[in-house]
Biopython code that builds the backbone (N, CA, C, O; Angstrom):
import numpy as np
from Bio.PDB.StructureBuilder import StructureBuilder

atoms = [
    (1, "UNK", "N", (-62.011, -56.695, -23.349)),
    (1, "UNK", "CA", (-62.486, -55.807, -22.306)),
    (1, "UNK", "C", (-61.438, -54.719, -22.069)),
    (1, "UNK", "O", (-60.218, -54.849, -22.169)),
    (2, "UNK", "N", (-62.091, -53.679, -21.754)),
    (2, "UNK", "CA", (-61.334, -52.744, -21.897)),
    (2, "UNK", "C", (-60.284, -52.214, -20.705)),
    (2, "UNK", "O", (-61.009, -51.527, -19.985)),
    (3, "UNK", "N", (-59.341, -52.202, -20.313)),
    (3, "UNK", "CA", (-58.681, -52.153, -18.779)),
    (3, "UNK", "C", (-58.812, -50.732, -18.319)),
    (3, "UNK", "O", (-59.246, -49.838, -19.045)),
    (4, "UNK", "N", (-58.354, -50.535, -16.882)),
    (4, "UNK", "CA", (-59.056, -49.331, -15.925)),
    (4, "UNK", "C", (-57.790, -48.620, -16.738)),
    (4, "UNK", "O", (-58.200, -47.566, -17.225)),
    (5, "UNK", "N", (-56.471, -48.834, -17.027)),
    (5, "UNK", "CA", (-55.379, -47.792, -17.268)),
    (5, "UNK", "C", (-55.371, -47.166, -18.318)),
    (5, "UNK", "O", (-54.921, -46.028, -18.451)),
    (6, "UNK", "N", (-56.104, -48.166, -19.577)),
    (6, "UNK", "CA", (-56.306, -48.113, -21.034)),
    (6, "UNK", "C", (-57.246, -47.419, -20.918)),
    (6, "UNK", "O", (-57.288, -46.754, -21.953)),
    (7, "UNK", "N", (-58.315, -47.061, -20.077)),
    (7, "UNK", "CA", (-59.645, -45.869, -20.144)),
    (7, "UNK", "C", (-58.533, -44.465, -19.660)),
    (7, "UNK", "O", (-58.496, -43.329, -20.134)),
    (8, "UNK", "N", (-57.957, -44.895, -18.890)),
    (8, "UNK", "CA", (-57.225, -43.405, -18.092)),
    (8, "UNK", "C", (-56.347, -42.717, -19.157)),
    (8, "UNK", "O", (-56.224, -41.495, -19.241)),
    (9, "UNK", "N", (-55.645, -43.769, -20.101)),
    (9, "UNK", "CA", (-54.786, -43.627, -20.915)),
    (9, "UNK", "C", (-55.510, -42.588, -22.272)),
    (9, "UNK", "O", (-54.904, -41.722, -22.903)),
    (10, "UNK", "N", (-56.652, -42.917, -22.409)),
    (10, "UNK", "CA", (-57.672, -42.570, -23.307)),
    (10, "UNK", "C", (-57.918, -41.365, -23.256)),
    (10, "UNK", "O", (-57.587, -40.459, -24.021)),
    (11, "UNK", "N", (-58.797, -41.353, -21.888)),
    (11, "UNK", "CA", (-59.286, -39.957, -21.236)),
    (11, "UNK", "C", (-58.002, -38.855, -21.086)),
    (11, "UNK", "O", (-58.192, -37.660, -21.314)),
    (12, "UNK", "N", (-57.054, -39.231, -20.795)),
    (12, "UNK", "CA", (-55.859, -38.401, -20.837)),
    (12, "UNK", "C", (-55.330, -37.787, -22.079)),
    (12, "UNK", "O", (-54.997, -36.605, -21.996)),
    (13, "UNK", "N", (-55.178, -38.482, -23.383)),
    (13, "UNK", "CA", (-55.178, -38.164, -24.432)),
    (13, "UNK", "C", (-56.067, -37.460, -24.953)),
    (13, "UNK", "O", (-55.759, -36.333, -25.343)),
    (14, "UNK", "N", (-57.513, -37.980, -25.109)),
    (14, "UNK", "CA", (-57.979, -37.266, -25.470)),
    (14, "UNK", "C", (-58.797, -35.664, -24.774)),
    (14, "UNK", "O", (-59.743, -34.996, -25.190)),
    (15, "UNK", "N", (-58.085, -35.550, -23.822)),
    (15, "UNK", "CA", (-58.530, -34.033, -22.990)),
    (15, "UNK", "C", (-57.259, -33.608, -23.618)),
    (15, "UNK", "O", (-57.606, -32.815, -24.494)),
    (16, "UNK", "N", (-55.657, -33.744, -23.638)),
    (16, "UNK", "CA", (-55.249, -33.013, -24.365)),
    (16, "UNK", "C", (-55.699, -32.410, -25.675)),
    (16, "UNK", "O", (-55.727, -31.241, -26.059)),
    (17, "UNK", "N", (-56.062, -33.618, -26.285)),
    (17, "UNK", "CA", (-56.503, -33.291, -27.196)),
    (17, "UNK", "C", (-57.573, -32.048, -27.933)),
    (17, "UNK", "O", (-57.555, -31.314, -28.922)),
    (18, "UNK", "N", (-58.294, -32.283, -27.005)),
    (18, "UNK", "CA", (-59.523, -31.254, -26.664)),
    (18, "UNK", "C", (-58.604, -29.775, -26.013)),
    (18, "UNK", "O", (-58.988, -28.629, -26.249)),
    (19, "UNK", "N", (-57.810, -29.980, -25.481)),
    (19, "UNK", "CA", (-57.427, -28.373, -25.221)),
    (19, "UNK", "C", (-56.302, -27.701, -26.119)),
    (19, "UNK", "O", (-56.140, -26.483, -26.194)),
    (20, "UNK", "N", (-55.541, -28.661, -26.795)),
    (20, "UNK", "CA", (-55.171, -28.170, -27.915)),
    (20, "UNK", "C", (-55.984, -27.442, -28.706)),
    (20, "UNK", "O", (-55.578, -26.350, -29.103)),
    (21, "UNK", "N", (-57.108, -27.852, -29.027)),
    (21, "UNK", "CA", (-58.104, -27.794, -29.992)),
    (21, "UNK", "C", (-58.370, -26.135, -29.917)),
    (21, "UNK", "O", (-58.149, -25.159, -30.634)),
    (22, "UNK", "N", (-59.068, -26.456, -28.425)),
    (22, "UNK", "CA", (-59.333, -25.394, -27.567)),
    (22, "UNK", "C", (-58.585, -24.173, -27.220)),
    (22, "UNK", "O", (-59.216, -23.160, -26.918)),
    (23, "UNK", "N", (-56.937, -24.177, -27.239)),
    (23, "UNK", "CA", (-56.860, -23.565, -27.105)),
    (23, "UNK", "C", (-55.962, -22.731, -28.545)),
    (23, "UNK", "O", (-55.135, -21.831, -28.396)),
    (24, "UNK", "N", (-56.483, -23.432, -30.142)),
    (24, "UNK", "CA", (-55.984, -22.833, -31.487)),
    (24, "UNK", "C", (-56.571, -22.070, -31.859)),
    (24, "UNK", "O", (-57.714, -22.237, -32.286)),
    (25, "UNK", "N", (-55.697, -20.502, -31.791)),
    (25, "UNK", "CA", (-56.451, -19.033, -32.158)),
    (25, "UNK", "C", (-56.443, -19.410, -34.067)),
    (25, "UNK", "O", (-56.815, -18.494, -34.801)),
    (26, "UNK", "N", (-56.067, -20.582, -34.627)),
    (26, "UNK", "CA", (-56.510, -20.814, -36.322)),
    (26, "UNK", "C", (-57.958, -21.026, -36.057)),
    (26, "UNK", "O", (-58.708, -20.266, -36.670)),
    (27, "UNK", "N", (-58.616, -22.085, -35.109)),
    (27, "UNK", "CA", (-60.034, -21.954, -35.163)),
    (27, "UNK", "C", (-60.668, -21.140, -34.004)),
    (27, "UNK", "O", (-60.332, -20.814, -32.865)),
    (28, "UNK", "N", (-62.462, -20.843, -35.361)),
    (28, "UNK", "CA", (-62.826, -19.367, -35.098)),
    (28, "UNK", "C", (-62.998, -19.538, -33.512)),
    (28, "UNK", "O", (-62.950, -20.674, -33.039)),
    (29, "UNK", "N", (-63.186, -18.488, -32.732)),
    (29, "UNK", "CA", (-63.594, -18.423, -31.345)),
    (29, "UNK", "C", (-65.139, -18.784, -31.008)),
    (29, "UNK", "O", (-65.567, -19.204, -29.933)),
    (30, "UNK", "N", (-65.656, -18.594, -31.847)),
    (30, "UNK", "CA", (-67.597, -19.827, -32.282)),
    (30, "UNK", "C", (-67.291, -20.951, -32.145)),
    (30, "UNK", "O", (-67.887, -21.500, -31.218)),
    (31, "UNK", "N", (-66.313, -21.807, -32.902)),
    (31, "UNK", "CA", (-66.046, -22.697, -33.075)),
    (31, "UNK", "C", (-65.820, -22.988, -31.521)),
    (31, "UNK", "O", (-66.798, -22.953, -30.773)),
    (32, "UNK", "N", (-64.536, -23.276, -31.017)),
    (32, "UNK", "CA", (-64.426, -23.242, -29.936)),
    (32, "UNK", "C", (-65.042, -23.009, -28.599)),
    (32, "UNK", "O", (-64.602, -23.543, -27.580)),
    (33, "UNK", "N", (-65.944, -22.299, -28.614)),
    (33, "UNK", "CA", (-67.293, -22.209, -27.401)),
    (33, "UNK", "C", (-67.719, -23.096, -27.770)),
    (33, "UNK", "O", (-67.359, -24.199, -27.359)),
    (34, "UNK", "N", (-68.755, -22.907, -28.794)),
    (34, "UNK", "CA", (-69.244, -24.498, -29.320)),
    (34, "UNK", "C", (-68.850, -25.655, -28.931)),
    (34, "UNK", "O", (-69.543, -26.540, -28.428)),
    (35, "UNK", "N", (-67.923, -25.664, -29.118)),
    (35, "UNK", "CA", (-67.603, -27.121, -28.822)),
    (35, "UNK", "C", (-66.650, -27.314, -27.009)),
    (35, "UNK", "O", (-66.183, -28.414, -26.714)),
    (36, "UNK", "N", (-66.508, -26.000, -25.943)),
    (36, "UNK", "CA", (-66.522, -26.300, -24.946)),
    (36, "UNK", "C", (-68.055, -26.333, -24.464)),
    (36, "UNK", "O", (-68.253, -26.705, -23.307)),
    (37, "UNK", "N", (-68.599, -26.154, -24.857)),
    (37, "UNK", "CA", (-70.122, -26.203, -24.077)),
    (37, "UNK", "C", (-71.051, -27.285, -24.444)),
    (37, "UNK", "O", (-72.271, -27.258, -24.280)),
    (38, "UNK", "N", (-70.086, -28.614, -25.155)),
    (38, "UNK", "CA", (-70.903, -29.153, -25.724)),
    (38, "UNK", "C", (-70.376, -30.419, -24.550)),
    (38, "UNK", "O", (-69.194, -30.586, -24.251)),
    (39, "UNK", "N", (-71.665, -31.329, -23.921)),
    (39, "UNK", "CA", (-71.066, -31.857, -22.970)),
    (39, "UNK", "C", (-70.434, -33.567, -23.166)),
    (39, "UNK", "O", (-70.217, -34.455, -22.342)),
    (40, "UNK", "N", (-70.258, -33.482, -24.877)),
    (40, "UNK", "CA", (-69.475, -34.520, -25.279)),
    (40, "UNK", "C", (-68.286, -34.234, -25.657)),
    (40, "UNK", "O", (-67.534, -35.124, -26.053)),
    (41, "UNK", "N", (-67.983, -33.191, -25.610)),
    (41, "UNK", "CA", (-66.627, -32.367, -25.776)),
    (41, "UNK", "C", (-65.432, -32.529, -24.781)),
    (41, "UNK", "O", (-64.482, -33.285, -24.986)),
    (42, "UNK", "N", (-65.580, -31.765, -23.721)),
    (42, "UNK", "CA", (-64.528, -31.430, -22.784)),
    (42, "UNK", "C", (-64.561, -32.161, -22.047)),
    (42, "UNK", "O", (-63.480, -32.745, -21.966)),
    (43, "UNK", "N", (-65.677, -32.692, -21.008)),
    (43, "UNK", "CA", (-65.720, -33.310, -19.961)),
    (43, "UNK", "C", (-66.195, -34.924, -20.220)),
    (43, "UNK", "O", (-66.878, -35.636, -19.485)),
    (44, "UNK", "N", (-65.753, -35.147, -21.168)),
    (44, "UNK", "CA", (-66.689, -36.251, -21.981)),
    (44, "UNK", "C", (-65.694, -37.414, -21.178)),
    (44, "UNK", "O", (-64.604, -37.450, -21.747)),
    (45, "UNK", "N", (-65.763, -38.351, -20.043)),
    (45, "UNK", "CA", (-65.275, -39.796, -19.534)),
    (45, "UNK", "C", (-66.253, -40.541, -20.224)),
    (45, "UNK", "O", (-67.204, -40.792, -19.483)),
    (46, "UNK", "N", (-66.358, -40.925, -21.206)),
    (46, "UNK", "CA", (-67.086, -42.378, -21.364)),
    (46, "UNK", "C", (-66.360, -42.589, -22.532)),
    (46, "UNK", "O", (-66.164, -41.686, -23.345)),
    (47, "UNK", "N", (-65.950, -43.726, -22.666)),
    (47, "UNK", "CA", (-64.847, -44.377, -23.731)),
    (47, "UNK", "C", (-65.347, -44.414, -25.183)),
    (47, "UNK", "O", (-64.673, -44.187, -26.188)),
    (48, "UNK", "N", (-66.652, -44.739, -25.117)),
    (48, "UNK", "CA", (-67.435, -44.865, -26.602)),
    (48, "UNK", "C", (-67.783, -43.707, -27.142)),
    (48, "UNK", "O", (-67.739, -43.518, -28.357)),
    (49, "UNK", "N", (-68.306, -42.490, -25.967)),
    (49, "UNK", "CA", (-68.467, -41.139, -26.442)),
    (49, "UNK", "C", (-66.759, -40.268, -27.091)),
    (49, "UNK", "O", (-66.535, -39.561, -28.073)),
    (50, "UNK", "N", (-65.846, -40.797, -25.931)),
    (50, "UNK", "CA", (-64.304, -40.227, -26.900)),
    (50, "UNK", "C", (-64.205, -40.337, -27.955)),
    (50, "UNK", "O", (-64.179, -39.312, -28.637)),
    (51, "UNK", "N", (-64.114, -41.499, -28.517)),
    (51, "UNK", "CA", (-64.374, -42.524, -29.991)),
    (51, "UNK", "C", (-65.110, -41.718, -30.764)),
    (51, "UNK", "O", (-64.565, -41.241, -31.760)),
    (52, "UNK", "N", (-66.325, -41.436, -30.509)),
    (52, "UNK", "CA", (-67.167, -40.674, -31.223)),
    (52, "UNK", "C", (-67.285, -39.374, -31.623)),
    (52, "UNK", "O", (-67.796, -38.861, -32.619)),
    (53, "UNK", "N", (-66.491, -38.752, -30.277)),
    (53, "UNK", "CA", (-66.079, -37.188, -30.969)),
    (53, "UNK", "C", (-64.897, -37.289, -31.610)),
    (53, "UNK", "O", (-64.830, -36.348, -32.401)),
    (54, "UNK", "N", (-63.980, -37.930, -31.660)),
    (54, "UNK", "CA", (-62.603, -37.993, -32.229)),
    (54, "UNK", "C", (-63.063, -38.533, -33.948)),
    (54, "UNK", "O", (-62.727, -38.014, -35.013)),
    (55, "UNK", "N", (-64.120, -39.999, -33.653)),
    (55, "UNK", "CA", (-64.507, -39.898, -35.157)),
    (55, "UNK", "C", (-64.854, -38.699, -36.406)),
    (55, "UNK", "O", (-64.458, -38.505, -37.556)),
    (56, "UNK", "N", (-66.044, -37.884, -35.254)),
    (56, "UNK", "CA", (-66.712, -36.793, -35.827)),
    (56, "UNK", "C", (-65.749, -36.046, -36.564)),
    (56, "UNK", "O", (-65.783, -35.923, -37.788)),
    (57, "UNK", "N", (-64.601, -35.379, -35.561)),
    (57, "UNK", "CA", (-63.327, -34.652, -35.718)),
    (57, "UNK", "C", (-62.408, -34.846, -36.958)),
    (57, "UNK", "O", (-61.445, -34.120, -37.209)),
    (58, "UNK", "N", (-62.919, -36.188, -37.902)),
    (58, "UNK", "CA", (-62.263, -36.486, -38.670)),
    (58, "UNK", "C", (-62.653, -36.550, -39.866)),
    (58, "UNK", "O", (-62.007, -36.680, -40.905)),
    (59, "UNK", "N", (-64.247, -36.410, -39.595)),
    (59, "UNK", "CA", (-65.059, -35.700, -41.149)),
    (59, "UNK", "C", (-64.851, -34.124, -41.731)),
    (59, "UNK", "O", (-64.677, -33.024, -41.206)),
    (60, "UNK", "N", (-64.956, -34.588, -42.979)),
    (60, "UNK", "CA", (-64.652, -33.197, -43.537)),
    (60, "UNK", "C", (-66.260, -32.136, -43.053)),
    (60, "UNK", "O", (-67.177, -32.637, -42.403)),
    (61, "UNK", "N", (-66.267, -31.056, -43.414)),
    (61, "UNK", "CA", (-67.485, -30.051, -43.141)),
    (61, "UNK", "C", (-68.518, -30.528, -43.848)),
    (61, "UNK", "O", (-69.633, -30.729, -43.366)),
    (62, "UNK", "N", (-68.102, -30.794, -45.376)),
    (62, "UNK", "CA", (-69.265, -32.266, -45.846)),
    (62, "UNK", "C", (-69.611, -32.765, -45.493)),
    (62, "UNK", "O", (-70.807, -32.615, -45.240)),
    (63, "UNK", "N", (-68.761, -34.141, -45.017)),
    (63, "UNK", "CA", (-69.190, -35.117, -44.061)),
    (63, "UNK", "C", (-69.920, -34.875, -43.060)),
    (63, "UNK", "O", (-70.837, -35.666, -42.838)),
    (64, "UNK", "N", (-69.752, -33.862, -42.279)),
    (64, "UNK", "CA", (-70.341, -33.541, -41.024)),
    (64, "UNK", "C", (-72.036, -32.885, -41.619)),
    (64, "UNK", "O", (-73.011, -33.628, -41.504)),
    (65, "UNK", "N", (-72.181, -31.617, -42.166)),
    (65, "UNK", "CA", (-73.579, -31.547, -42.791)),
    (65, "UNK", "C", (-73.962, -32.777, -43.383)),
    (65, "UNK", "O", (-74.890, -33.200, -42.694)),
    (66, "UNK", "N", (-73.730, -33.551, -44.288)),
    (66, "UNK", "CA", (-74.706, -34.823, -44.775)),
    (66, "UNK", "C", (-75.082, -35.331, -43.668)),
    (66, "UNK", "O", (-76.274, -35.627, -43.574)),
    (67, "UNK", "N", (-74.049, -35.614, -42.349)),
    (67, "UNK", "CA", (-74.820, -36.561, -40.841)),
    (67, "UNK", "C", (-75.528, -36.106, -40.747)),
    (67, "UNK", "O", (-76.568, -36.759, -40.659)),
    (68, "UNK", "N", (-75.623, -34.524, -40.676)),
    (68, "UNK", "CA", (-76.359, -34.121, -39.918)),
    (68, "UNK", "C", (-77.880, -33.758, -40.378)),
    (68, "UNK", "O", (-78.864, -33.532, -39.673)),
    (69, "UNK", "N", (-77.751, -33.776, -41.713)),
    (69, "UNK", "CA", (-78.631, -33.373, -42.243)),
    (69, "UNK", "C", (-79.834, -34.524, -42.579)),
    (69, "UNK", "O", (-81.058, -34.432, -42.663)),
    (70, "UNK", "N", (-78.621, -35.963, -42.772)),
    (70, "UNK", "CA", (-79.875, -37.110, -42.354)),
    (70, "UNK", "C", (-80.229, -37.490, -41.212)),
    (70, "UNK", "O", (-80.905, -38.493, -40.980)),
    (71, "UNK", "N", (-79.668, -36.484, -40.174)),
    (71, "UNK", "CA", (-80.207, -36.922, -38.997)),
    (71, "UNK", "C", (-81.306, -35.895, -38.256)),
    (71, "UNK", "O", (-81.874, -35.957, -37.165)),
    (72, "UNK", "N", (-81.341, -34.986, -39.281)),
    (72, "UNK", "CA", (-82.784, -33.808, -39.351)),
    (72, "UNK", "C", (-83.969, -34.811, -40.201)),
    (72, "UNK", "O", (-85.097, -35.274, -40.027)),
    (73, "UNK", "N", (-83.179, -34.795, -40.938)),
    (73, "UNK", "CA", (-84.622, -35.912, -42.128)),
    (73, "UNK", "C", (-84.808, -37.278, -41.323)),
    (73, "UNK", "O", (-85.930, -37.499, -40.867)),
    (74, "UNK", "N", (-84.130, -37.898, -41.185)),
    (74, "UNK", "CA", (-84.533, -39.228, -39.507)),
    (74, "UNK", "C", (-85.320, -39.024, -38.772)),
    (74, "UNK", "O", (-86.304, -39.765, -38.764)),
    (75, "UNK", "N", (-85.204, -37.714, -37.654)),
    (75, "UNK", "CA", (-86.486, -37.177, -37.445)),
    (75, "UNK", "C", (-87.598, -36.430, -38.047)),
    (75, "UNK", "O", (-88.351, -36.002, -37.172)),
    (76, "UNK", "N", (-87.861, -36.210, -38.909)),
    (76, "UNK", "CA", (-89.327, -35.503, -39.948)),
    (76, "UNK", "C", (-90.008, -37.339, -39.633)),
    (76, "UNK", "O", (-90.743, -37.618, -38.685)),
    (77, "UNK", "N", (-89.526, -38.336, -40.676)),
    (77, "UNK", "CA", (-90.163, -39.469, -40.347)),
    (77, "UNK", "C", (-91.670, -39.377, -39.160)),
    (77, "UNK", "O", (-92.270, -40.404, -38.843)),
]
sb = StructureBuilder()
sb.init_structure("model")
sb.init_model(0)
sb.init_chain("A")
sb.init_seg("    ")
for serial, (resi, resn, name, xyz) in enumerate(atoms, 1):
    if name == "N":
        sb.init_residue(resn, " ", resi, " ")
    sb.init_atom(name, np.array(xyz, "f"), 0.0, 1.0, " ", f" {name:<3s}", serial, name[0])
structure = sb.get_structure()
């Protein structure tokens, strides 16, 4: 189970994280809106959703189109 300090510890890291991100003139300024307006992004408190953007964050641009692209064809079904 997960403890109240180890979520704080989390959420803390990973908002740095996110404003680092946020605030690197290397990525494009698209990029960056994008992904502050995305509401699993910046303001994201839920421990499993952190996990999940930090996963995402770690696919290549490949990786990321194939998800996404079976997750366009998932819905046609």
């Amino acid at each position: 189970m997960i403890m109240k300090e180890d979520l704080i510890y989390l959420q803390n890291e990973y908002r740095g994280c996110m404003m680092k991100i946020l605030n690197n003139p290397e990525i494009s300024y698209i990029d960056r809106e994008f992904y502050s307006e995305s509401p699993n992004w910046y303001t994201n408190n839920d421990f499993k959703n952190i996990i999940d953007t930090l996963v995402w964050l770690s696919l290549t641009d490949t990786e990321k189109k194939e998800k996404l692209d079976k997750e366009l064809d998932d819905l046609k079904i």
